[in-house]
N, C-alpha and C positions, 0 to 999 in steps of 0.2 A: 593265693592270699594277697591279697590289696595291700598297699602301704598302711592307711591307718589299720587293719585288722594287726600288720607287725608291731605300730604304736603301741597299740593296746595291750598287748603280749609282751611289750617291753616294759612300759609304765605299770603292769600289774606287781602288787609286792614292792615298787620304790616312793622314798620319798619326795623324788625332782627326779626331772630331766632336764637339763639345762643343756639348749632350748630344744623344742620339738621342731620348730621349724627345719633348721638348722640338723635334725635325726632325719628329715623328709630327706633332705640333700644325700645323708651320707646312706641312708637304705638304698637310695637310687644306684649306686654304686657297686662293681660288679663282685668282688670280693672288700669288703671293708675292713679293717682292723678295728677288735675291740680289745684292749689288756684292762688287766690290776693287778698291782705288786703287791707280796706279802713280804714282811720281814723274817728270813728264817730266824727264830727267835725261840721255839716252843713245840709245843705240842698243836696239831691242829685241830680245831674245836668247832662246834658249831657254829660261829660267831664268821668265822671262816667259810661256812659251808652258804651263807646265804647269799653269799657273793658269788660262788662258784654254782649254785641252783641259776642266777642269772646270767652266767657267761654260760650255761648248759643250752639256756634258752636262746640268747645270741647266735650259738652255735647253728640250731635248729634254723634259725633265720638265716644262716650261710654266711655267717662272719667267720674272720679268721681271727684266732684268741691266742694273744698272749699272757703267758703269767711271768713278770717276773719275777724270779726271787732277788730278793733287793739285799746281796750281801755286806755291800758296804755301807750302805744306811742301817740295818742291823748294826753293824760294827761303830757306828756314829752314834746310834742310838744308846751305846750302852751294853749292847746285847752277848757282849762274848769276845774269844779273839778270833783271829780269820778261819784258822782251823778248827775252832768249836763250830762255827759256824757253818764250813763249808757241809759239814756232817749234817747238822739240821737242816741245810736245806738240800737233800737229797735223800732225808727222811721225810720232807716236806712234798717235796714233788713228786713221789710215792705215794701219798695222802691222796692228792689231788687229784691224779690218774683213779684212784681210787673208787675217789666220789663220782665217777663216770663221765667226764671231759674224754673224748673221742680222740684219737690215737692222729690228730690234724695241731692238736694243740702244742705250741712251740714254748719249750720254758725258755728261759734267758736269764744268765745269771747277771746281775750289776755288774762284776768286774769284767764281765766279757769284751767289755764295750768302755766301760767310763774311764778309762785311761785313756783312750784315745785323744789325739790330737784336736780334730773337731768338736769333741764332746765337751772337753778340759777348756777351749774357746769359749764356747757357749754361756758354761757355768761362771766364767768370767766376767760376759757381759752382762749378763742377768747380775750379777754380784754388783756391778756399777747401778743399775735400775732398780735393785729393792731397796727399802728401805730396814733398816734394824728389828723397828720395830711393826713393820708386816710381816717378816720374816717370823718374829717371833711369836708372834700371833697366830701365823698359820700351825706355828709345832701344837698349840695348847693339848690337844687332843690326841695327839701323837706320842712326845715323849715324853718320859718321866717328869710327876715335879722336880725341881732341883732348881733351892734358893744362890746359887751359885752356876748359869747354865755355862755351859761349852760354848767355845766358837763351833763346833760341830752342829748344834741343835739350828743353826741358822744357815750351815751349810746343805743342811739334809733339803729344806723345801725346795730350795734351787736346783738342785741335785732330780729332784724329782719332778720339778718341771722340764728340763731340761731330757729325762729319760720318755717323756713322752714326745716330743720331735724326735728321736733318735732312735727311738722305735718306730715311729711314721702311724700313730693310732689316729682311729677316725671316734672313739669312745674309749673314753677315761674311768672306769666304774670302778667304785669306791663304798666303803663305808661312811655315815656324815660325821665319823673323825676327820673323815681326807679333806672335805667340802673346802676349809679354808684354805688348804694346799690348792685345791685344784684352780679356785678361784683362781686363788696367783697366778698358778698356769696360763687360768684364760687372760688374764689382764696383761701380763707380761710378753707370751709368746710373739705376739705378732708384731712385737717391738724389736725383736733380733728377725724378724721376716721369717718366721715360723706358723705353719699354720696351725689353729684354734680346733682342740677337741670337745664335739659333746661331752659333756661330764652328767654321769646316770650317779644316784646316791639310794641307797638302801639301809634302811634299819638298820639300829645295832641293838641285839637280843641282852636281855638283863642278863646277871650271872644269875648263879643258884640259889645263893644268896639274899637274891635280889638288889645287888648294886647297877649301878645302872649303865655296866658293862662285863661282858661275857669276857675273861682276859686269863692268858694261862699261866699272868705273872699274879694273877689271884689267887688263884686255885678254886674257881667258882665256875667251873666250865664239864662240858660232855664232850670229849676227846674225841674224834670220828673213829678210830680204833680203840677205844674204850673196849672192855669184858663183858659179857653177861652181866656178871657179877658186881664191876663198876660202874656201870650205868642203872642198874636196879637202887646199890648203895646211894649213889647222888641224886637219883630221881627222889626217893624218897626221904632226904635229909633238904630236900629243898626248900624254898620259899616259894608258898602257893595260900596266900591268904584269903580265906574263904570270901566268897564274892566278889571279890577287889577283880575285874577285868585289866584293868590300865598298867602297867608295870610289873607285869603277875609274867614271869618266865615261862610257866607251865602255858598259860594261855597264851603267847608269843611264840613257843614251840606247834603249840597247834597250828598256829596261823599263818606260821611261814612253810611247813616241813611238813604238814599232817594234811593241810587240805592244799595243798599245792602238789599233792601227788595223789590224793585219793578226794571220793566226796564224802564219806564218812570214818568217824571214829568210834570203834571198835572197844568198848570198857566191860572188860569182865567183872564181873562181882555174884557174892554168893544172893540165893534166890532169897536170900531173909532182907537184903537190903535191896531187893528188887531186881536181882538179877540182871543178867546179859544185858548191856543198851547198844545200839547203834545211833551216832549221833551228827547230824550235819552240822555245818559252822553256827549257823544259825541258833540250832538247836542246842547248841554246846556252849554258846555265849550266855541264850538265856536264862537254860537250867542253870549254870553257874552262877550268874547274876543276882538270880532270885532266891539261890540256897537249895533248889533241889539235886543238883551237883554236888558233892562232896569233893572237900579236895583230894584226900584219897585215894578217890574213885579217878578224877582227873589223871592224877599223877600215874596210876595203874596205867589206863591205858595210853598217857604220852610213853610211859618205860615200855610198854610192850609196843608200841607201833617203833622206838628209835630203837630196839633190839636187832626187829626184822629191817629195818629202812637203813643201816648203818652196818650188818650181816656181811654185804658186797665186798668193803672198806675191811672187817676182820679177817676174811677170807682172802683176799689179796694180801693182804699184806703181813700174812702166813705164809704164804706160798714159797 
């Protein structure tokens, strides 16, 4: 496989790469680093998984993937205290192995590292070069509102810029919550004489709801370990507004998770309302578009294709 054939395999499914050129360099390179931190914070969810489909594909390409679990930016964030936390992310990093990241994959927790001396440096000097309010800027997406924030909320992007030199990544991939984090990153790094990561950015899935993020501090998400039974119940109480393509969850779930692993969708239904369909992307866009789709019928078969595609994740994590 030629380099661009790997562009293209990488750029499928995001919304930047920032820059390709700059991707030509680091594919050239014999083992590259690609990470993305989560916060253990929750439950891990879909919203989670489309980040991890793309570090699957990295992989494939013979990158070396780190996740960190970002304990102390959780603990900045809000999120719990150290030992609530240590827990979720070790229920988190069982998730992950889960979802099928390959036994190469190195987690890392935050504290393993940001105590250290050269780290604690770094975040330092960065703290002298940002400003207040880019700092604050970069969290919008990130953390809580809170008409009163913390000096923590301005310590986190630093914090996270600074965790990418110290991991040594050649890609930064994120959700375009992170975008304005990452920027910072690129803007910044090479001002303490650190080198600059590509930064890849991927969709973020509506909740079920339909807000216009999948979050497990909503409770408007599909758990990657989810039941039978909880994921049939949520499939079905969702938002799937007939016709509506654009911000319709059910149709986002096809398009990241359903034909990025298969080329059709699968929708049962009884023979009075036309029976069994098989349906390519295409074909699934338009029937729904035009109303010959039913949302129903949608949501049947997103709950039966995430029952079998998420099967791996229950089974594991029984074990």
């Amino acid at each position: 496989m030629n380099i661009e054939e790997k562009i293209q395999m990488i750029e499928e499914g995001t919304l930047e790469v920032i820059d390709t050129e700059e991707l030509k360099e680091v594919l050239a390179k014999d083992e590259p680093i690609a990470y993305t931190g989560y916060e253990p914070s929750g439950k891990i969810h879909l919203g989670h998984a489309v980040t991890v489909e793309k570090l699957k594909t990295l992989q494939k390409l013979g990158f070396k993937i780190k996740i960190l679990l970002a304990d102390y930016h959780a603990y900045l964030n809000g999120k719990g205290t150290i030992e609530e936390i240590a827990e979720t992310a070790d229920y988190n990093m069982r998730c992950f192995k889960a979802l099928g990241l390959d036994e190469t994959t190195e987690f890392v927790l935050g504290s393993s590292f940001q105590l250290e001396p050269e780290y604690t440096t770094k975040v330092y000097k960065l703290a002298t070069l940002t400003t207040l309010k880019r700092a604050k800027r970069s969290m919008n997406q990130v953390s809580r509102h809170d008409d009163n924030p913390k000096v923590a909320s301005v310590i986190y992007p630093i914090m996270q810029t600074v965790d990418m030199a110290a991991l040594n990544v050649d890609i930064a991939l994120g959700g375009m919550e992170q975008r304005k984090i990452q920027m910072l990153a690129r803007e910044n790094l090479e001002r303490i004489g650190e080198s600059v990561p590509v930064c890849i950015h991927t969709p973020l899935l509506h909740g079920l709801d339909g807000d216009a993020k999948m979050s497990s501090s909503k409770g408007n998400f599909i758990a990657v370990d989810d039941s039978v039974e909880d994921i049939t119940k949520k499939i079905k109480k969702s938002y799937c507004p007939q016709g509506e393509i654009e911000d319709n969850p059910m149709i986002e779930i096809a398009l990241t998770f359903v034909f990025s692993n298969q080329e059709k969708l699968l929708i049962k239904r009884p023979e009075k309302f036309g029976g069994d369909v098989e349906l390519t992307k295409e074909e699934l866009l338009e029937n729904f578009a035009n109303g010959e789709l039913h949302p129903m019928d949608l949501k049947t078969g997103i709950k039966d294709f995430l029952i079998d595609y998420l099967a791996p994740v229950r089974e594991y994590m029984e074990a």
